[in-house]
Each structure stands twice: as C-alpha cells, then as structure tokens.
DSSP file (Angstrom, degrees, kcal/mol; ACC not computed):
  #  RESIDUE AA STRUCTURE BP1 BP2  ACC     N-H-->O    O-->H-N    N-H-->O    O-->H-N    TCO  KAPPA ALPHA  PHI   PSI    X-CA   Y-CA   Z-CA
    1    1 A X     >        0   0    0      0, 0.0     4,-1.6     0, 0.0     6,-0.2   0.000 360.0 360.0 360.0 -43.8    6.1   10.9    1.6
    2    2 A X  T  4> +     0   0    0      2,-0.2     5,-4.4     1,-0.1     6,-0.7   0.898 360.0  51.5 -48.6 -37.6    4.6    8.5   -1.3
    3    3 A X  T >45S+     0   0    0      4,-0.2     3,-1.6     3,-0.2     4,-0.2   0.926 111.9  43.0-103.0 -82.7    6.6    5.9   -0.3
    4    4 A X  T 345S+     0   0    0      1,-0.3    -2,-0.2     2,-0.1    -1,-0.2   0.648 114.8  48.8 -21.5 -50.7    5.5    6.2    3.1
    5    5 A X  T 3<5S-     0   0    0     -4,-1.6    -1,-0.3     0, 0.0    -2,-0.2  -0.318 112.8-110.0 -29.3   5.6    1.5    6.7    2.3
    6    6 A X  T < 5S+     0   0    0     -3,-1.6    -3,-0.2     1,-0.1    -2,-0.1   0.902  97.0 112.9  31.2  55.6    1.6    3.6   -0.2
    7    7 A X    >>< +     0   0    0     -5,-4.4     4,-1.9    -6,-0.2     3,-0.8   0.160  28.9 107.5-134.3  15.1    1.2    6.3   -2.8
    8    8 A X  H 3> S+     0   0    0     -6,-0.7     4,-1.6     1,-0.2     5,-0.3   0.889  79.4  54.8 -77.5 -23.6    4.8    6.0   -4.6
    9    9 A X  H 34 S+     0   0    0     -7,-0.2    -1,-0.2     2,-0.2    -2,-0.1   0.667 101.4  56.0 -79.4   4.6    3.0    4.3   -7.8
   10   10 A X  H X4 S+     0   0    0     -3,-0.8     3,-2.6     2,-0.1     4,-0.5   0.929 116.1  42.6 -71.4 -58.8    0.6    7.3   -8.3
   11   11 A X  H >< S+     0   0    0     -4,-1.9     3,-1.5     1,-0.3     6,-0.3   0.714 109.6  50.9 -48.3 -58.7    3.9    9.2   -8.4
   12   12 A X  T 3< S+     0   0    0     -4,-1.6    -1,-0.3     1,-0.3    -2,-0.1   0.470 101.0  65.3 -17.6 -38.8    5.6    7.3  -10.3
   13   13 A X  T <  S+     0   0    0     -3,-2.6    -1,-0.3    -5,-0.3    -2,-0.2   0.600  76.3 118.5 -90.9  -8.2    2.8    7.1  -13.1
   14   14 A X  S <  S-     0   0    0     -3,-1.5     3,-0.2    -4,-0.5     4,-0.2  -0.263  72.7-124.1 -63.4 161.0    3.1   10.6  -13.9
   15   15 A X  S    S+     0   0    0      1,-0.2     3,-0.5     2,-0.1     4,-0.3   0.861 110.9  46.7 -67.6 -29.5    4.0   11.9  -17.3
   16   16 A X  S >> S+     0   0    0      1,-0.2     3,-3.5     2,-0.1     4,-1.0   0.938  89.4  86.6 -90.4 -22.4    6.7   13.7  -16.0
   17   17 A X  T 34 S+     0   0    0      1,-0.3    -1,-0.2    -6,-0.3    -2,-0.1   0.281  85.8  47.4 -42.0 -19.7    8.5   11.2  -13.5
   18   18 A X  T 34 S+     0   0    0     -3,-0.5     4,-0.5    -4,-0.2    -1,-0.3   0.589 114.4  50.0-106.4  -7.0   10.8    9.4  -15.3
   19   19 A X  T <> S+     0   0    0     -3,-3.5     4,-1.6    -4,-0.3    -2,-0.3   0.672 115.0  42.4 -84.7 -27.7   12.1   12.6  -16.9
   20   20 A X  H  X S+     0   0    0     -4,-1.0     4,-0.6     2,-0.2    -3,-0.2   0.374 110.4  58.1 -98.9  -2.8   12.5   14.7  -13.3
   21   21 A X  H  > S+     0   0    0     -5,-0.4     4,-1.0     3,-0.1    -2,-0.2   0.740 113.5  35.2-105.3 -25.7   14.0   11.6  -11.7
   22   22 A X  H  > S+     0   0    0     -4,-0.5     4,-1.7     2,-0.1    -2,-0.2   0.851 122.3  49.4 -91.3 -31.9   17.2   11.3  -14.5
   23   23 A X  H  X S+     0   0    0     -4,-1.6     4,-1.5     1,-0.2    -2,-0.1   0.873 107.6  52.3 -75.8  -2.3   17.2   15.4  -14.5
   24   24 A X  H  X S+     0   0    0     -4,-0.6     4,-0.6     2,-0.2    -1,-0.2   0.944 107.1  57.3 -77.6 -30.0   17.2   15.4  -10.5
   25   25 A X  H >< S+     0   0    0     -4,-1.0     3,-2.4     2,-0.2     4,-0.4   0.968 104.5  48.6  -4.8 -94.1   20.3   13.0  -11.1
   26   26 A X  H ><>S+     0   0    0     -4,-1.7     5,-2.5     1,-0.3     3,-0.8   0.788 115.8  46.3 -42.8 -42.6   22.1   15.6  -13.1
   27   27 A X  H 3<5S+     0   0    0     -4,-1.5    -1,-0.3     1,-0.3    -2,-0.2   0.740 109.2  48.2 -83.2 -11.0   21.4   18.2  -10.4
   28   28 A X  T <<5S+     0   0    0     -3,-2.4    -1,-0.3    -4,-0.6    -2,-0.2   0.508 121.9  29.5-116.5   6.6   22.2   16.7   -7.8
   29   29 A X  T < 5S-     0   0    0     -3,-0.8    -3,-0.1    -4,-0.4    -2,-0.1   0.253 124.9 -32.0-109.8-105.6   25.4   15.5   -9.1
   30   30 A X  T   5S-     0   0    0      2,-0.2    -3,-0.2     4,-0.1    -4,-0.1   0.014  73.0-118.0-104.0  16.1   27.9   17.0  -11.7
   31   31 A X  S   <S+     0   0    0     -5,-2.5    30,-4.9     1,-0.2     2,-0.4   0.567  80.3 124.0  73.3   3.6   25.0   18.6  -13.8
   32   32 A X  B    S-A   60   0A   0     28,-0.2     2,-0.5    -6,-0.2    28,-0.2  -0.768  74.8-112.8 -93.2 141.3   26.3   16.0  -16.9
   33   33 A X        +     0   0    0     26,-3.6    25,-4.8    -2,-0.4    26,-0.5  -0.831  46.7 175.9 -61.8 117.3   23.5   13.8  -18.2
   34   34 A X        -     0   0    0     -2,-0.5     2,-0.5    23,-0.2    23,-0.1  -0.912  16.4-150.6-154.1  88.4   24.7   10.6  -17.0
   35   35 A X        -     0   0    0     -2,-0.3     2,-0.2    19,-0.1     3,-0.0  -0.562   7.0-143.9 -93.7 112.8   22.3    7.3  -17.5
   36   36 A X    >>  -     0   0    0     -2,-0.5     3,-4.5     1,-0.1     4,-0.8  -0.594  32.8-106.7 -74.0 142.3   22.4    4.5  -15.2
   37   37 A X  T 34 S+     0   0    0      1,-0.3     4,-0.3    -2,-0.2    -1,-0.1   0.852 121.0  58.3 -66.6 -29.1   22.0    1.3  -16.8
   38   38 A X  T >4 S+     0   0    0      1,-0.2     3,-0.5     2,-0.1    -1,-0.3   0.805 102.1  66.7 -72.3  -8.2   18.2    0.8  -15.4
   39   39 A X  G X4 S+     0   0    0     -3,-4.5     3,-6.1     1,-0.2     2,-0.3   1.000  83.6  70.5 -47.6 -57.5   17.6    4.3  -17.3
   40   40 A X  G 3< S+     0   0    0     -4,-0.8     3,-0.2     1,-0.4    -1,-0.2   0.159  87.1  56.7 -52.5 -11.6   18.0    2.9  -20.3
   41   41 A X  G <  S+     0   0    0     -3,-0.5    -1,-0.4    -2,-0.3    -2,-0.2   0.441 108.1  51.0 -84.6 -33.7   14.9    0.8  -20.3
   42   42 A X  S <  S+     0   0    0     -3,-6.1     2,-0.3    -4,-0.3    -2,-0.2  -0.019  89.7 143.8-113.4  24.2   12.7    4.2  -19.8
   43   43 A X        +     0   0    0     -3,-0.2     2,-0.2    -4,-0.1    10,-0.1  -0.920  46.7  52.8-128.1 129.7   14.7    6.1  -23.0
   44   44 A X  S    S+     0   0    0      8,-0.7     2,-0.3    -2,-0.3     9,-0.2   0.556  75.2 172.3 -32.5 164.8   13.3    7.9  -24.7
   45   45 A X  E     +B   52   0B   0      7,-1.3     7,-2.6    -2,-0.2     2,-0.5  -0.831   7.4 171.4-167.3 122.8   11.6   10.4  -22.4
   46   46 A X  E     +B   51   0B   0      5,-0.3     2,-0.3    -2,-0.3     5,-0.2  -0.926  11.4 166.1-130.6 143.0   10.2   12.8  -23.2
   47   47 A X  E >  S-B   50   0B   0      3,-1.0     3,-3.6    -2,-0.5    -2,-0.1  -0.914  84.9  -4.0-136.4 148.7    7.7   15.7  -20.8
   48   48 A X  T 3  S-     0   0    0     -2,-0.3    -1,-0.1     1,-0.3     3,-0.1   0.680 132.2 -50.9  55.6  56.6    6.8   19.3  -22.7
   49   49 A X  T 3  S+     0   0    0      1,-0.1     2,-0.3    -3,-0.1    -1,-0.3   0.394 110.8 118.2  39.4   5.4    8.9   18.7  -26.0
   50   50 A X  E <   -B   47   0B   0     -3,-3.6    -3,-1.0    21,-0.0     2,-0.3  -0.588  44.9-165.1 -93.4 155.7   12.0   17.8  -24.3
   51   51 A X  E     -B   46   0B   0     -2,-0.3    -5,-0.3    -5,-0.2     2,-0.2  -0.860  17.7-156.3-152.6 124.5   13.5   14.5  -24.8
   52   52 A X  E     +B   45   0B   0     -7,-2.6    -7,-1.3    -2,-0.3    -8,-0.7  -0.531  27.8 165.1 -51.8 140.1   16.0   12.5  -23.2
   53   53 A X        -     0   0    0     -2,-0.2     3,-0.2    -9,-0.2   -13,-0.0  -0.813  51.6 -97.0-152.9-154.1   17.6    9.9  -25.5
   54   54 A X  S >  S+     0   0    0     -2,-0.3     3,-1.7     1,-0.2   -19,-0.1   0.845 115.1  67.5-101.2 -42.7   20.9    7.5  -25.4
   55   55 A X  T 3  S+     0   0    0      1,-0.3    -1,-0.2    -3,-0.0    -3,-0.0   0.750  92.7  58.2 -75.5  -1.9   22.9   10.1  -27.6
   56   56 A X  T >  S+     0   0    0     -3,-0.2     3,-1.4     2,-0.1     2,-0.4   0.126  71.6 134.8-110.9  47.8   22.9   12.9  -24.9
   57   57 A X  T <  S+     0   0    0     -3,-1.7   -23,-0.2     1,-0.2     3,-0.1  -0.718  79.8  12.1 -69.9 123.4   24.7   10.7  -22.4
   58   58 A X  T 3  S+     0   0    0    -25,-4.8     2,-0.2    -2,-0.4    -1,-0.2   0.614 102.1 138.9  71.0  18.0   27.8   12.8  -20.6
   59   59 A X    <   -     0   0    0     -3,-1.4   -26,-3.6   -26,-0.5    -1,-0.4  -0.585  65.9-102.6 -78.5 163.6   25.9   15.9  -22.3
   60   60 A X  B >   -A   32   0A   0    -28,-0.2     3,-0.7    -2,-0.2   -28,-0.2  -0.537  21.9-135.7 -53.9 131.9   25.6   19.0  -20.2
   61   61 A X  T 3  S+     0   0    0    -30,-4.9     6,-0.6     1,-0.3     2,-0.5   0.881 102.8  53.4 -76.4 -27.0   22.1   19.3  -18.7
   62   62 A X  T 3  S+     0   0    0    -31,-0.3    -1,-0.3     4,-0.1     2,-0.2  -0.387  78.4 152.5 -73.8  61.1   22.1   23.1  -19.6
   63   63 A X    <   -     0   0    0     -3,-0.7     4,-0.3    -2,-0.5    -4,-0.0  -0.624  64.3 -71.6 -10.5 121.5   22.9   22.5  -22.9
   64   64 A X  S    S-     0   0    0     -2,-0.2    -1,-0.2     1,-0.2     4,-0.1   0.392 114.8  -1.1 -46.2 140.3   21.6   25.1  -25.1
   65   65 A X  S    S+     0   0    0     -3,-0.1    -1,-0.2     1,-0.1     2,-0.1   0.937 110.4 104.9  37.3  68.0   17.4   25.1  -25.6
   66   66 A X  S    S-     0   0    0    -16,-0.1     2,-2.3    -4,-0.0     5,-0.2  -0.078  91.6  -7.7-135.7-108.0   17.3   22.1  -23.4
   67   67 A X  S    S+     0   0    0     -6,-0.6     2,-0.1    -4,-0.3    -2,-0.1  -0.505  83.1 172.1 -94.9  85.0   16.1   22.5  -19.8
   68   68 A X     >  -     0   0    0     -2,-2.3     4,-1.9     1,-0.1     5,-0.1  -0.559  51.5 -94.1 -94.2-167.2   15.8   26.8  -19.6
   69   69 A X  H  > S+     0   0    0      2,-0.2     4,-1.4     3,-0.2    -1,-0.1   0.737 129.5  53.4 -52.7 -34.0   14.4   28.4  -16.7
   70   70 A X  H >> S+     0   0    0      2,-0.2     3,-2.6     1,-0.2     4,-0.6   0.994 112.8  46.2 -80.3 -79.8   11.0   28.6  -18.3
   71   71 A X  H >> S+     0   0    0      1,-0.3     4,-2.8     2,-0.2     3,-2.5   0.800 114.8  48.2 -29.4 -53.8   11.2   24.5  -19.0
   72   72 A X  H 3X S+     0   0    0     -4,-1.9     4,-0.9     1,-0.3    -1,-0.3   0.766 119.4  40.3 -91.8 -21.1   12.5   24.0  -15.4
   73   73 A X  H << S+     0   0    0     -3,-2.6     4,-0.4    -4,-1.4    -1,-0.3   0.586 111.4  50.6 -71.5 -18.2    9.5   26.3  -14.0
   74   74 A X  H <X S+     0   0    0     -3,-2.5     4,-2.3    -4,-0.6    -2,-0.2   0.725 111.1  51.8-102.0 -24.2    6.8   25.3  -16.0
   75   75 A X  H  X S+     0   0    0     -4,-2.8     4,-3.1    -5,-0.3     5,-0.4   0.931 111.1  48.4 -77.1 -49.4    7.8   21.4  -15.0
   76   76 A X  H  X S+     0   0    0     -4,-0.9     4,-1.3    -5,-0.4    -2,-0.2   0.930 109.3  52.1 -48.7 -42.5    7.8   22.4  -11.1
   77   77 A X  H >> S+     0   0    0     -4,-0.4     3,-1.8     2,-0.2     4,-1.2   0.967 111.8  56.1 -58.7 -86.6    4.4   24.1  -11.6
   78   78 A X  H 3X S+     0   0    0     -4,-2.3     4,-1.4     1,-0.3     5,-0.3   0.634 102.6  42.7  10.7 -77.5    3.8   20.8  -13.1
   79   79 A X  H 3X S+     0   0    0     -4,-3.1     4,-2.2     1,-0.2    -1,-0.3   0.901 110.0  61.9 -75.6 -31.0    4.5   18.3  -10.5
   80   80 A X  H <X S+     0   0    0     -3,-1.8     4,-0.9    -4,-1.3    -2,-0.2   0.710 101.6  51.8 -61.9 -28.9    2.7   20.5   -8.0
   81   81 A X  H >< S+     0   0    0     -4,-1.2     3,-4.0     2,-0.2     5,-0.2   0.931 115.0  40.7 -40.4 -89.6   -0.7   20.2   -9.9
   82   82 A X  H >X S+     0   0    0     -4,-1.4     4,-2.3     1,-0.3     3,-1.4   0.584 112.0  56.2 -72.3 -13.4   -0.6   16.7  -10.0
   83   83 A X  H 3X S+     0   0    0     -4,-2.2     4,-1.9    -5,-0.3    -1,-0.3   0.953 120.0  38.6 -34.7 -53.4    0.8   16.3   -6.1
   84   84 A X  H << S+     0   0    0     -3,-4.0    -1,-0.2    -4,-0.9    -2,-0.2   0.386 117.0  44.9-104.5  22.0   -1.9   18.0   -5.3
   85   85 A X  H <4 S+     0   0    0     -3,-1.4    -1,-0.3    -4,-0.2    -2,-0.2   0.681 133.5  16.1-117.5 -31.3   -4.4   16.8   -7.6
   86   86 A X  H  < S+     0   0    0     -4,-2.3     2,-0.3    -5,-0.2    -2,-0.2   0.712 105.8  78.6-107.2 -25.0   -3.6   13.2   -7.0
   87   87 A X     <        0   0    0     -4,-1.9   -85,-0.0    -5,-0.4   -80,-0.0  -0.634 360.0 360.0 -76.8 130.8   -1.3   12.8   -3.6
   88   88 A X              0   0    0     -2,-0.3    -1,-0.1   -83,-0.1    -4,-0.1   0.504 360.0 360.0 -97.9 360.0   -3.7   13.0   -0.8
C-alpha cells in the first residue's frame, strides 16, 4: 500500500522499521535471526529496549527475553499508531 501511495519513505522512517523488517525475515522463514548483507549497514537496531546486533546472527528469534508476546504485541500496537497517524 506505501509503495503504491508514494508513501513507502514515511514507512520506512519509523523507529520501528528496520527492526520489524529483519524480525518479519525470521518469521517468515526458519525463525533463526539471519542477516542479509544489506542488514548489516542498519546494525544495531534497536525499538523498545530490544536490540539487534551482528553477534545474534543464526540466534533463535525466541531466544529467551528477546521478542515475548508482550514485546511482539506492544510493537504491532505500535506500527498501527503510526499507520494510522501518518499513512493516509
């Protein structure tokens, strides 16, 4: 829809974006934290006290006190604010 709307660099500018785009990765593959070499440029990343970095490459993404339900809820509530605050 962004991309369509000329509205993919609002998206793109959010605080969370570059952090839900490697964890949608991880979900949508093998659930391993897995960095593609154009990550590597946006590492760290960090949203909510979480941080991605270079040492959890081929970690689990549930990995203990990482991404719990409450994290993964509180980011979705998240990106739905600012869609709606900012996406027309």
């Amino acid at each position: 829809y962004a991309d369509q709307t000329n509205q993919a660099s609002i998206v793109k500018s959010a605080p969370w974006y570059q952090f839900l785009r490697i964890v949608r990765n991880c979900l949508s593959h093998d659930l391993q934290i897995s960095f593609r070499k154009s990550d590597l440029k946006y590492l760290p990343v960090t949203w909510s006290g979480l941080t991605l970095d270079r040492s959890m490459q081929n970690s689990p993404l549930q990995m203990k006190d990482f991404l719990s339900r409450s994290k993964a809820l509180e980011l979705m509530d998240e990106i739905i604010e600012y869609v709606e605050k900012h996406v027309g």
